[in-house]
Biopython code that builds the backbone (N, CA, C, O; Angstrom):
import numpy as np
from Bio.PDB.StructureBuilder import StructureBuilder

atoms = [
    (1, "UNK", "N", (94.112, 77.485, 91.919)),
    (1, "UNK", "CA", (93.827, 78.230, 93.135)),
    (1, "UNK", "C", (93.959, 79.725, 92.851)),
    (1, "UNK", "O", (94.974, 80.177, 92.321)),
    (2, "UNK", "N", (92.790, 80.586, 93.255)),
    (2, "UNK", "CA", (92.943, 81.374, 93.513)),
    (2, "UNK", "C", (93.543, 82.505, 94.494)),
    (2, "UNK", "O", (92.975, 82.360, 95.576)),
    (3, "UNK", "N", (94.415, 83.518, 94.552)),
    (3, "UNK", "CA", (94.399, 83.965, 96.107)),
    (3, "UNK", "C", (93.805, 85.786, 96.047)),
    (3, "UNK", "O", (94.348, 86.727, 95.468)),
    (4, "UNK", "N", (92.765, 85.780, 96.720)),
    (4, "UNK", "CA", (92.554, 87.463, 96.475)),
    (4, "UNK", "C", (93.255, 87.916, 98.672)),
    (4, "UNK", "O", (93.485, 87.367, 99.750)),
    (5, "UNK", "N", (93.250, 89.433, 97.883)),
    (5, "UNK", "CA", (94.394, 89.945, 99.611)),
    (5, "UNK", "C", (93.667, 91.465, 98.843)),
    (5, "UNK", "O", (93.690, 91.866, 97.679)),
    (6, "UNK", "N", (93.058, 92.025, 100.089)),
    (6, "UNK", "CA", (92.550, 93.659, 99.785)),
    (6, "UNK", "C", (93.768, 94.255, 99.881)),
    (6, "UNK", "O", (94.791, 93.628, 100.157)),
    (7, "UNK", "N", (93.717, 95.689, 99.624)),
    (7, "UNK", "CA", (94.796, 96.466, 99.153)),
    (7, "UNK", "C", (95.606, 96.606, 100.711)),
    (7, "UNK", "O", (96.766, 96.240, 100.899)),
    (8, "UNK", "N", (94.819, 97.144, 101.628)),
    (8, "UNK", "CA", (95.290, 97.272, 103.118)),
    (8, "UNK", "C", (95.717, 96.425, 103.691)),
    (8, "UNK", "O", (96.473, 96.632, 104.640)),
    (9, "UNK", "N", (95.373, 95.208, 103.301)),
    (9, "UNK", "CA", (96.132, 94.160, 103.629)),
    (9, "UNK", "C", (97.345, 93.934, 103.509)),
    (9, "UNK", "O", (97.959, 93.303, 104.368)),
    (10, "UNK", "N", (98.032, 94.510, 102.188)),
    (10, "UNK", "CA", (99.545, 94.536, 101.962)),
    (10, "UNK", "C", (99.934, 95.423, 102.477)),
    (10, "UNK", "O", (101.049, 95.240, 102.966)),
    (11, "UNK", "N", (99.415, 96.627, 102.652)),
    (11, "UNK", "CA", (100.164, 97.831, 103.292)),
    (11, "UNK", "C", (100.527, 97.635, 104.644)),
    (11, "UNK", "O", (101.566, 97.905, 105.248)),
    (12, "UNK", "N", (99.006, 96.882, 105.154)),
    (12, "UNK", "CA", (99.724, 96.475, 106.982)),
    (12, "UNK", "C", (100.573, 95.498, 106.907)),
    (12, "UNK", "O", (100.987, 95.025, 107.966)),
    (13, "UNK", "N", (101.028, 94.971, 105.662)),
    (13, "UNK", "CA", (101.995, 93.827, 105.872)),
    (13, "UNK", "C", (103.417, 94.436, 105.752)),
    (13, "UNK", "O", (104.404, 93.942, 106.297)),
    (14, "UNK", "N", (103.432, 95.730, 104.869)),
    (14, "UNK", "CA", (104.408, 96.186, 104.508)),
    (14, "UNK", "C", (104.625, 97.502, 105.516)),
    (14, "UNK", "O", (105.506, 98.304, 105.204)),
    (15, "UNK", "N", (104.011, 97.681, 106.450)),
    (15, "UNK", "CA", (104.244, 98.684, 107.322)),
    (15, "UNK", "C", (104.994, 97.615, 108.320)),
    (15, "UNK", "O", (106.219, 97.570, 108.438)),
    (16, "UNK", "N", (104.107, 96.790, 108.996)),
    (16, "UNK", "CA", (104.922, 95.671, 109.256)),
    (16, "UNK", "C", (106.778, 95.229, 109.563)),
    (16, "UNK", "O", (107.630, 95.223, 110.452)),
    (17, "UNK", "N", (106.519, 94.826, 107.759)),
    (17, "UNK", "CA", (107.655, 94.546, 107.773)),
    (17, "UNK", "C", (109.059, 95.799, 107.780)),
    (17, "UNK", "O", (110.193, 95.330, 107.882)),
    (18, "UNK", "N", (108.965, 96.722, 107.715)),
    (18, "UNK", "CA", (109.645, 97.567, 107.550)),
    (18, "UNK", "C", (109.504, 98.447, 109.074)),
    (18, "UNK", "O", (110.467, 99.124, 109.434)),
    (19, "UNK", "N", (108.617, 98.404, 109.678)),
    (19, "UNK", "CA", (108.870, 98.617, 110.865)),
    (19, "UNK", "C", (109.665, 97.589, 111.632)),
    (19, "UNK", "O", (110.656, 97.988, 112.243)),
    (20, "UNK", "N", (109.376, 96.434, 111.666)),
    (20, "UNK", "CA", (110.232, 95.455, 112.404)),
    (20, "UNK", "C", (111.432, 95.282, 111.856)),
    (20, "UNK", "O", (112.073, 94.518, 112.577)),
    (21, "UNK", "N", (112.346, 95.790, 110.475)),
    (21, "UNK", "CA", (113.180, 95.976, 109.956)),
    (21, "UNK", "C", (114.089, 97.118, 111.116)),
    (21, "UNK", "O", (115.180, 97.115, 111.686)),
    (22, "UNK", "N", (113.230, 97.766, 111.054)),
    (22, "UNK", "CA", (114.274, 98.960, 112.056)),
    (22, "UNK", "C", (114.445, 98.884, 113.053)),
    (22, "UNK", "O", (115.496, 99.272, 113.562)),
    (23, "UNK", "N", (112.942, 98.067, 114.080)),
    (23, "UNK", "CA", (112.988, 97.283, 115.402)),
    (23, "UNK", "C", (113.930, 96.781, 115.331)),
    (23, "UNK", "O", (114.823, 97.374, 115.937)),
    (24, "UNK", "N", (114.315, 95.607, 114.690)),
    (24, "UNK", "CA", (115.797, 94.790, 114.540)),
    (24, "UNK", "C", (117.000, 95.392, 114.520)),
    (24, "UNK", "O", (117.812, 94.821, 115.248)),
    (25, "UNK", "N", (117.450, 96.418, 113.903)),
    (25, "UNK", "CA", (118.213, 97.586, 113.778)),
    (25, "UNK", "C", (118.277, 97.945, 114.985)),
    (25, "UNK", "O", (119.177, 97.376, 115.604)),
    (26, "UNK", "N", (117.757, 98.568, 115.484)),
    (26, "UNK", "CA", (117.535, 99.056, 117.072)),
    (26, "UNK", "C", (117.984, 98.224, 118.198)),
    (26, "UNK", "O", (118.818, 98.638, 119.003)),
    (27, "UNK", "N", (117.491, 97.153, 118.263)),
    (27, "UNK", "CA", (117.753, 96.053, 119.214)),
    (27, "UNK", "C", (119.069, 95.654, 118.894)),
    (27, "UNK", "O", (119.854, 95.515, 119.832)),
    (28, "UNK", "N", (119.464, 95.439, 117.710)),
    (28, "UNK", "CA", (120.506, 94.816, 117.139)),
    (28, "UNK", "C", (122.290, 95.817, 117.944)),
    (28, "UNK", "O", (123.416, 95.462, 118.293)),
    (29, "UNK", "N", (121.620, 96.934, 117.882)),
    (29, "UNK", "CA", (122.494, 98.363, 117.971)),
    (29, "UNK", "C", (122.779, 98.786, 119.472)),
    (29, "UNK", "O", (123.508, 99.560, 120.092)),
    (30, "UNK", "N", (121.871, 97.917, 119.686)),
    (30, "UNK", "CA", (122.740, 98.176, 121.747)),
    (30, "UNK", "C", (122.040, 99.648, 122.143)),
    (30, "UNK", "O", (122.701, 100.424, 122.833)),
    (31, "UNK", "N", (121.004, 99.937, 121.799)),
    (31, "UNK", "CA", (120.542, 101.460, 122.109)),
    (31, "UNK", "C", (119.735, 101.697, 122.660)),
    (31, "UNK", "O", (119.404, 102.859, 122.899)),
    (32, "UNK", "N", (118.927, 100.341, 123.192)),
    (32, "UNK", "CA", (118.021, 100.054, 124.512)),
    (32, "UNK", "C", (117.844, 99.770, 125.447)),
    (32, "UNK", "O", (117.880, 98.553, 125.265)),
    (33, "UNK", "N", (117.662, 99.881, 126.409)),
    (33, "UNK", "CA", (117.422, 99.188, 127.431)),
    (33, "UNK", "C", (116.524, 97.899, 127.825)),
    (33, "UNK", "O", (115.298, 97.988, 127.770)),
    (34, "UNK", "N", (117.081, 96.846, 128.174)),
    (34, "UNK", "CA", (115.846, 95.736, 128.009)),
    (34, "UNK", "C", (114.644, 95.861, 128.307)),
    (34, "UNK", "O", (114.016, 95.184, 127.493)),
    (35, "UNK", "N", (113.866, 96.412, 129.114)),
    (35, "UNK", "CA", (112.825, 97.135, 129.237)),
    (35, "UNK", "C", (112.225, 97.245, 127.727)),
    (35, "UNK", "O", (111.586, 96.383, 127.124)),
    (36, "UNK", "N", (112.623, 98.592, 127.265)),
    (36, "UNK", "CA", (112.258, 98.963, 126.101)),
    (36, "UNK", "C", (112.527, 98.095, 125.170)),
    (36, "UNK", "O", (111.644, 98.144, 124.313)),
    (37, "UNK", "N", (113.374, 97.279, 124.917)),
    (37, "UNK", "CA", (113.711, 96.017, 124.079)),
    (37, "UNK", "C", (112.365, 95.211, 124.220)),
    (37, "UNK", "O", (111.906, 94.819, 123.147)),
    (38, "UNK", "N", (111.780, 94.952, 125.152)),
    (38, "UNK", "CA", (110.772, 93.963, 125.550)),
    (38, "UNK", "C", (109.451, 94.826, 125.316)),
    (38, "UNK", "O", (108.490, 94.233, 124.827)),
    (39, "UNK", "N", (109.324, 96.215, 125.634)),
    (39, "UNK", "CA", (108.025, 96.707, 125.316)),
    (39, "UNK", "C", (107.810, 97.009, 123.351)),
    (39, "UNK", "O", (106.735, 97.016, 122.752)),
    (40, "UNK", "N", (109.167, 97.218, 122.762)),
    (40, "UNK", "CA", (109.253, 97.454, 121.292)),
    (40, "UNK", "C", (108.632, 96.027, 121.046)),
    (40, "UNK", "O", (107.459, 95.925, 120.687)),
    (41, "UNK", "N", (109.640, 94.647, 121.296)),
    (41, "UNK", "CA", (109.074, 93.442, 120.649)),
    (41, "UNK", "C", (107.382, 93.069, 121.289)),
    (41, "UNK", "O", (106.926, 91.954, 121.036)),
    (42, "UNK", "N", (106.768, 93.793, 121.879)),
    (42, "UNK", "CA", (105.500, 93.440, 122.382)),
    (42, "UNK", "C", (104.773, 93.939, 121.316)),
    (42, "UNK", "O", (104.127, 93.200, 120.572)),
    (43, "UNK", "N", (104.865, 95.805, 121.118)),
    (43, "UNK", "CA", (104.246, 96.546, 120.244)),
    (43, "UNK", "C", (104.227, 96.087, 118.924)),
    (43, "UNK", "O", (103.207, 96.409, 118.313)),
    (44, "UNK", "N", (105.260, 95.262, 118.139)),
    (44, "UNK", "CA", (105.741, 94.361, 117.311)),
    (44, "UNK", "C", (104.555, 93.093, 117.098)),
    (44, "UNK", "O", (103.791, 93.115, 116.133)),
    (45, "UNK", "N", (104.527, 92.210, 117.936)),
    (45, "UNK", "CA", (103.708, 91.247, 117.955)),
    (45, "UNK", "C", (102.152, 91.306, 118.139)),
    (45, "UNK", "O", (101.443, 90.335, 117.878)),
    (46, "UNK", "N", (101.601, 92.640, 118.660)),
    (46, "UNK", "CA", (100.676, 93.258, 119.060)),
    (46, "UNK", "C", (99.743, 93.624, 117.700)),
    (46, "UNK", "O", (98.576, 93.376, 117.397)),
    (47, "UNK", "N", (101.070, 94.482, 116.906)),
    (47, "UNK", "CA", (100.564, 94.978, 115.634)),
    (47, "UNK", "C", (100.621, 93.900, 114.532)),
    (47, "UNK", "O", (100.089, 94.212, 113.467)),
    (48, "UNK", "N", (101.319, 92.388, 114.646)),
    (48, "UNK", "CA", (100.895, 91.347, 113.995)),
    (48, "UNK", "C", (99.999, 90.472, 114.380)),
    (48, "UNK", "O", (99.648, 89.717, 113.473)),
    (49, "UNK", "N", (99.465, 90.287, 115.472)),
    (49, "UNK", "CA", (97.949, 89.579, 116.390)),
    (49, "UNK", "C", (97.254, 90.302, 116.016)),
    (49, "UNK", "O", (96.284, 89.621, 115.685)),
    (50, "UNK", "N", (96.869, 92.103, 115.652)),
    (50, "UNK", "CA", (95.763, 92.609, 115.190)),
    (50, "UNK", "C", (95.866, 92.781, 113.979)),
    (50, "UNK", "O", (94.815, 93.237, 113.530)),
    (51, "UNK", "N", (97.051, 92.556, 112.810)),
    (51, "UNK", "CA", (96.853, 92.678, 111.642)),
    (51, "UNK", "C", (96.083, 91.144, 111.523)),
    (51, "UNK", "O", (95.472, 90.993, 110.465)),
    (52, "UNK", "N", (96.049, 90.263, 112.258)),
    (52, "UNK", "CA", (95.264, 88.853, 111.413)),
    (52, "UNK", "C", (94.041, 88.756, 112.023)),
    (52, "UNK", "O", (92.969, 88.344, 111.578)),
    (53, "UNK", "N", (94.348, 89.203, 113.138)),
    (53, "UNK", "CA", (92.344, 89.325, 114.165)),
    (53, "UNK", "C", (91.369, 90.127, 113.023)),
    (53, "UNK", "O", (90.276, 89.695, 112.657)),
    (54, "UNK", "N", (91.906, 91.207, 112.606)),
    (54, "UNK", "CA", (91.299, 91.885, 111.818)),
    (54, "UNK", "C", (91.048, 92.063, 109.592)),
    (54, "UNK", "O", (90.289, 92.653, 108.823)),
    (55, "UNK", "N", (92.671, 90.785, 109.468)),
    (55, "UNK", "CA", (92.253, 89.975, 108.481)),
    (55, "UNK", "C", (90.831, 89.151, 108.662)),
    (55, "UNK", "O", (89.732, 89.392, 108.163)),
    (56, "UNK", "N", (91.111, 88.430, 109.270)),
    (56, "UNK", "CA", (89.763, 87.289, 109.868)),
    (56, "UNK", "C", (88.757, 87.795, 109.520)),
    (56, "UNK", "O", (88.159, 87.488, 108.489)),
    (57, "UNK", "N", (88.260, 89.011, 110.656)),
    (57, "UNK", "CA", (87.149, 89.591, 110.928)),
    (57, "UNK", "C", (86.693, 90.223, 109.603)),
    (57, "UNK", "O", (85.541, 90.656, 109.589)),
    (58, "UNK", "N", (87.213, 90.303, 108.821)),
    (58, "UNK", "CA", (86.987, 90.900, 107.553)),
    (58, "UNK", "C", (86.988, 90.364, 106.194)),
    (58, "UNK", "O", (86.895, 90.825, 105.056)),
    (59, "UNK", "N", (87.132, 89.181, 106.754)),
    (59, "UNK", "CA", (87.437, 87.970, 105.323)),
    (59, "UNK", "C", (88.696, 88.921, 104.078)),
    (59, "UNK", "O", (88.292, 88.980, 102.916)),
    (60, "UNK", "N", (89.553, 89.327, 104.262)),
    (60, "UNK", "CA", (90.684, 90.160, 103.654)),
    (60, "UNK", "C", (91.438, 89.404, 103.109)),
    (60, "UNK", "O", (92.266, 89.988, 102.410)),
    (61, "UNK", "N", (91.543, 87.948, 103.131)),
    (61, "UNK", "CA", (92.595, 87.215, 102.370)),
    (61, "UNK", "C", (91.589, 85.884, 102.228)),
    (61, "UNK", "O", (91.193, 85.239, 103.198)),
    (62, "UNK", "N", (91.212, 85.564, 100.669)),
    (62, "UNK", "CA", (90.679, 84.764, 100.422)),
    (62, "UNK", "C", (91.271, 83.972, 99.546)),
    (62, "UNK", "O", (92.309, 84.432, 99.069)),
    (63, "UNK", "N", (90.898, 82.796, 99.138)),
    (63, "UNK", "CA", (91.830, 81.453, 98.848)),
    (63, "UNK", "C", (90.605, 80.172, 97.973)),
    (63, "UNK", "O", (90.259, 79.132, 98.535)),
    (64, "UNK", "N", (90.256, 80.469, 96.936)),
    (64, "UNK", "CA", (89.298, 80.233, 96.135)),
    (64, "UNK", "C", (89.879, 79.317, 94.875)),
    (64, "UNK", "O", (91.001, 79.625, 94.475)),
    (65, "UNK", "N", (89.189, 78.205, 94.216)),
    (65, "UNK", "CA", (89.522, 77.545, 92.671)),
    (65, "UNK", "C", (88.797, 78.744, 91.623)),
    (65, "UNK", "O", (87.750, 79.390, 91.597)),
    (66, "UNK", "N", (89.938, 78.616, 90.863)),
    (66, "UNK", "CA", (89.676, 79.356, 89.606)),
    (66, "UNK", "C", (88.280, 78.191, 88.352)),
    (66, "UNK", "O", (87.361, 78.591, 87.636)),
    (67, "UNK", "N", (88.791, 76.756, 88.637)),
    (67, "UNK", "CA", (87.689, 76.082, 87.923)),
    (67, "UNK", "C", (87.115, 75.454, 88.628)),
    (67, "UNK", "O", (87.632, 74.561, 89.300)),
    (68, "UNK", "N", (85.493, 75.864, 88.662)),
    (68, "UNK", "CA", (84.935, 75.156, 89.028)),
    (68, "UNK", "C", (84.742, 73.753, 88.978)),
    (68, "UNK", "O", (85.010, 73.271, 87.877)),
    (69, "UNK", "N", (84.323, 72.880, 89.922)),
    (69, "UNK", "CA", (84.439, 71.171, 89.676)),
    (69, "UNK", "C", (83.562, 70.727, 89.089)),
    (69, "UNK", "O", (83.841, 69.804, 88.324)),
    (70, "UNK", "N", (81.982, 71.222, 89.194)),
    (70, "UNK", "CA", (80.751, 71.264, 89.042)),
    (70, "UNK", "C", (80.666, 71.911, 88.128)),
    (70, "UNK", "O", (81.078, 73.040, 88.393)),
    (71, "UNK", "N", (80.122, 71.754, 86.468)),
    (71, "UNK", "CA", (79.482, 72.384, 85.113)),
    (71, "UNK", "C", (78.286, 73.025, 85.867)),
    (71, "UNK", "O", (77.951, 72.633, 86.984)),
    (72, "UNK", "N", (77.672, 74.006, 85.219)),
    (72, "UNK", "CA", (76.451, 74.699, 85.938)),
    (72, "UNK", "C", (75.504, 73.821, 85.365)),
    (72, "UNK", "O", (75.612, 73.239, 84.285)),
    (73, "UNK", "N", (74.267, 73.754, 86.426)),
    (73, "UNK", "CA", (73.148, 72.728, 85.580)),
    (73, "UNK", "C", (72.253, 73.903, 84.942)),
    (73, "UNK", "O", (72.299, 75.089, 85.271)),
    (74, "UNK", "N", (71.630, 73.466, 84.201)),
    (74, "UNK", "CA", (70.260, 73.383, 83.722)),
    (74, "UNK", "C", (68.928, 72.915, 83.635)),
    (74, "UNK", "O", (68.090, 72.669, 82.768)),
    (75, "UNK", "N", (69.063, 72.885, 84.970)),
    (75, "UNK", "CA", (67.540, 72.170, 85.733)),
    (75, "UNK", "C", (66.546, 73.086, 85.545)),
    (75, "UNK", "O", (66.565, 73.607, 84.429)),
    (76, "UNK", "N", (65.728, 73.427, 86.249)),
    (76, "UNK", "CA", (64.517, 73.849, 86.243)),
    (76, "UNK", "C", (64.877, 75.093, 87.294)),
    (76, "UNK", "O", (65.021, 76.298, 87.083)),
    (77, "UNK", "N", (64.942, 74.487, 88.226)),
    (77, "UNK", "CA", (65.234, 75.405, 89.787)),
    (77, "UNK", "C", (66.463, 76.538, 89.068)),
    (77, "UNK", "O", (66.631, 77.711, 89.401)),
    (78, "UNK", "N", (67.232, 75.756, 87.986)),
    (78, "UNK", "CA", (68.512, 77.004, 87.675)),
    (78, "UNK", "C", (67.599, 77.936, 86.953)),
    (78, "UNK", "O", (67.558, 79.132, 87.243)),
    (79, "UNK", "N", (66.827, 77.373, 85.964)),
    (79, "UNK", "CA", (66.310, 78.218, 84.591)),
    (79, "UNK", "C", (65.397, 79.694, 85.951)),
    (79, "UNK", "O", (65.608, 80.895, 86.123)),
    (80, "UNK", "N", (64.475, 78.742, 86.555)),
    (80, "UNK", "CA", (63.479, 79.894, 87.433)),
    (80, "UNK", "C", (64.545, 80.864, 87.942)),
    (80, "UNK", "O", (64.194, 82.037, 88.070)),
    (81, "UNK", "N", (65.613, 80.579, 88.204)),
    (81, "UNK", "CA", (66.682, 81.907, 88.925)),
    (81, "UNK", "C", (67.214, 82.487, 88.045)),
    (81, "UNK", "O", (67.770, 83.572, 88.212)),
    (82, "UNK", "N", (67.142, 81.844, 86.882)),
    (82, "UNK", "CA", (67.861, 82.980, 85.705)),
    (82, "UNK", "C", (66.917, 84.337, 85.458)),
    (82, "UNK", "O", (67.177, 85.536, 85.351)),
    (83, "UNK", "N", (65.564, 83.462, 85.419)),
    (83, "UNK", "CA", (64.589, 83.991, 84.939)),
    (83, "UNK", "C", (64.147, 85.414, 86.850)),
    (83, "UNK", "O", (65.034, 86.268, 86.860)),
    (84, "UNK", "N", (63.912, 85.464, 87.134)),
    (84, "UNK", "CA", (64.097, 86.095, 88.381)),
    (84, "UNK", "C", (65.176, 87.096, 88.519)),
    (84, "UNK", "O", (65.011, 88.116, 89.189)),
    (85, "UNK", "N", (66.372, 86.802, 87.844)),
    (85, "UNK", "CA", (67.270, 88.017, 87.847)),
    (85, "UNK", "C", (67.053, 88.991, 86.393)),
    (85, "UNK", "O", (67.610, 90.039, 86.066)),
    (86, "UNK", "N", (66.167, 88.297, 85.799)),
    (86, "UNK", "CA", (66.311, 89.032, 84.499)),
    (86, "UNK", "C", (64.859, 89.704, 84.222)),
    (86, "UNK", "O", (64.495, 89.845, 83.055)),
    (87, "UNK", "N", (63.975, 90.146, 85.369)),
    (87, "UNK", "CA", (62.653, 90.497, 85.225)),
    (87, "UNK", "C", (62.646, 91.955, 85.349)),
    (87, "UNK", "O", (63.581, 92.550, 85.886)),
    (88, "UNK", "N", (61.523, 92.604, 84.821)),
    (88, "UNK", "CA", (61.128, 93.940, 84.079)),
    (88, "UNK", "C", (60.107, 94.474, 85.366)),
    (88, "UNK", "O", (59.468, 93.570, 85.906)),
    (89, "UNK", "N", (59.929, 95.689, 85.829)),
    (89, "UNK", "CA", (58.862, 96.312, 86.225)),
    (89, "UNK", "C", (57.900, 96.344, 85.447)),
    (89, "UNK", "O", (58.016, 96.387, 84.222)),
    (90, "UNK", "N", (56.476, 96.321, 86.280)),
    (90, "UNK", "CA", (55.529, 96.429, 85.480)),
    (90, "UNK", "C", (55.382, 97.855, 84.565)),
    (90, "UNK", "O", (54.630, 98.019, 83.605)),
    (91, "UNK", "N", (56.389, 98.899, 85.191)),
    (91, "UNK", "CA", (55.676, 100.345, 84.329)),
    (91, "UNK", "C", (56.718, 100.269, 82.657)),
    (91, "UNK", "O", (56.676, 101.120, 81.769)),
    (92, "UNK", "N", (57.740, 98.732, 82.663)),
    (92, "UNK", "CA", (58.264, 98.623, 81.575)),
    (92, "UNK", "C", (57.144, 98.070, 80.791)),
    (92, "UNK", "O", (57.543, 97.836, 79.650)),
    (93, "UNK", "N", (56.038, 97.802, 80.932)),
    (93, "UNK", "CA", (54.978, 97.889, 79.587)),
    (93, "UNK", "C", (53.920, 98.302, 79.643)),
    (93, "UNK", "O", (52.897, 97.707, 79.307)),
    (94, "UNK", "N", (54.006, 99.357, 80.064)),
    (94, "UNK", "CA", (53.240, 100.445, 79.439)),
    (94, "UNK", "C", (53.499, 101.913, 79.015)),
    (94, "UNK", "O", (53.909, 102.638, 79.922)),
    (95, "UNK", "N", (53.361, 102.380, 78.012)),
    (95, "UNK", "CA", (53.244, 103.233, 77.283)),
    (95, "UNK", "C", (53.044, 104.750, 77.430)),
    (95, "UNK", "O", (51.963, 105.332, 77.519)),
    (96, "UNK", "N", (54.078, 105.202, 77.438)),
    (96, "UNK", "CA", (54.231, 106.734, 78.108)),
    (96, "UNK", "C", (52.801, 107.441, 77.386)),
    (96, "UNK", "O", (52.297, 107.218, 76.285)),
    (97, "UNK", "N", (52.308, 108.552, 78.694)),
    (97, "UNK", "CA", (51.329, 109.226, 78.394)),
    (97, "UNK", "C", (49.802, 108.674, 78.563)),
    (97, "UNK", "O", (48.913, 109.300, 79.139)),
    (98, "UNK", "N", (49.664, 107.466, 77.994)),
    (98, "UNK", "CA", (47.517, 107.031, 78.067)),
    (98, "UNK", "C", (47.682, 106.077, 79.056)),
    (98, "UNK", "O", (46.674, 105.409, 79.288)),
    (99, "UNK", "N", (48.774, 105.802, 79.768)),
    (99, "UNK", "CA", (48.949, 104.499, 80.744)),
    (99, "UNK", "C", (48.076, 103.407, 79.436)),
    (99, "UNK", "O", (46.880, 103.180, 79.617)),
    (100, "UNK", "N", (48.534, 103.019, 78.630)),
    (100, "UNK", "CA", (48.123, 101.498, 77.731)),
    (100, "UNK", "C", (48.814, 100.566, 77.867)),
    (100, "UNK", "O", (49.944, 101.042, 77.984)),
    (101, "UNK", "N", (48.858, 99.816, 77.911)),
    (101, "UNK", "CA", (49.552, 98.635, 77.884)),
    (101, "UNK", "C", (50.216, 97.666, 76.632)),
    (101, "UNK", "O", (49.650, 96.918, 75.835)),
    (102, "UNK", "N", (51.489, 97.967, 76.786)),
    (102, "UNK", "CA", (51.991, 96.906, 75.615)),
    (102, "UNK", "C", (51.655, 95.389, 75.532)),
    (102, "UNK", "O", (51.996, 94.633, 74.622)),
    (103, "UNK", "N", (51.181, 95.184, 76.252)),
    (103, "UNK", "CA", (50.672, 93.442, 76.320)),
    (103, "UNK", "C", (49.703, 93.147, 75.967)),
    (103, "UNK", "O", (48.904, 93.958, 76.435)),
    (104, "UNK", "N", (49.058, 92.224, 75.209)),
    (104, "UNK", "CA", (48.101, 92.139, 74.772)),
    (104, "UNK", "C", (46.533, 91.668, 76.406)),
    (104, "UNK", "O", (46.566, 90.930, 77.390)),
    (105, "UNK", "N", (45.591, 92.487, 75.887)),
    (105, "UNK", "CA", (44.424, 92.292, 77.135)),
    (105, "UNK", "C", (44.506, 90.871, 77.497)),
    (105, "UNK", "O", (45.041, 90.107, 76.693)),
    (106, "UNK", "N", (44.170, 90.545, 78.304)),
    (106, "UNK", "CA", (43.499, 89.330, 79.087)),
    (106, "UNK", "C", (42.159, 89.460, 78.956)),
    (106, "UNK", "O", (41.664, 90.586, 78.916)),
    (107, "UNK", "N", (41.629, 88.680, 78.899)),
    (107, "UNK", "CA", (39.788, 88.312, 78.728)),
    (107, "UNK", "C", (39.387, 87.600, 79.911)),
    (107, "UNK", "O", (38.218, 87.239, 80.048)),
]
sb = StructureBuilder()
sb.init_structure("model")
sb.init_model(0)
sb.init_chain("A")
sb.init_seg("    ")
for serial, (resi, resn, name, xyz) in enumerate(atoms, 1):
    if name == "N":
        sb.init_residue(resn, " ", resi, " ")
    sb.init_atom(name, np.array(xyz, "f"), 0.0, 1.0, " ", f" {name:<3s}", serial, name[0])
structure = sb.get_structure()
């Protein structure tokens, strides 16, 4: 298994956690009023409902096999797509200056 996580992804995890580190501190410390006790743990849960709404929305934490199960084939349909990613413009044969053509004529 693979796991990929974009870079911002850890940072909102680690802003996160270190904010709710001091939230706890705070609450813990008798220095609020329940009110504010209740609007801090809202702002808290608020900023973890939009850190994953916006994981989601962004595909930011993905979860992938490193080996594939399936060998790649070599059918026909594979070879034509190889061949399709690996094609040349036409001005790659011809010949700077007389417009000639590197290919031999057609008759």
């Amino acid at each position: 298994m693979h796991l990929r996580i974009r870079r911002w992804v850890i940072w909102w995890f680690a802003l996160g956690v270190i904010c709710g580190v001091i939230a706890l501190s705070i609450i813990l410390g008798d220095q609020l009023t329940p009110t504010q006790e209740r609007l801090l743990l809202a702002l808290g849960a608020a900023h973890w409902i939009l850190g994953g709404v916006v994981c989601w929305a962004f595909d930011a934490v993905n979860l992938g096999n490193t080996n594939p199960q399936t060998p790649p084939s070599t059918t026909a349909s594979a070879r034509t797509g190889a061949q399709e990613r690996f094609s040349h413009p036409a001005s790659d044969f011809l010949l700077p200056g007389g417009r000639r053509s590197i290919l031999p004529w057609r008759h």
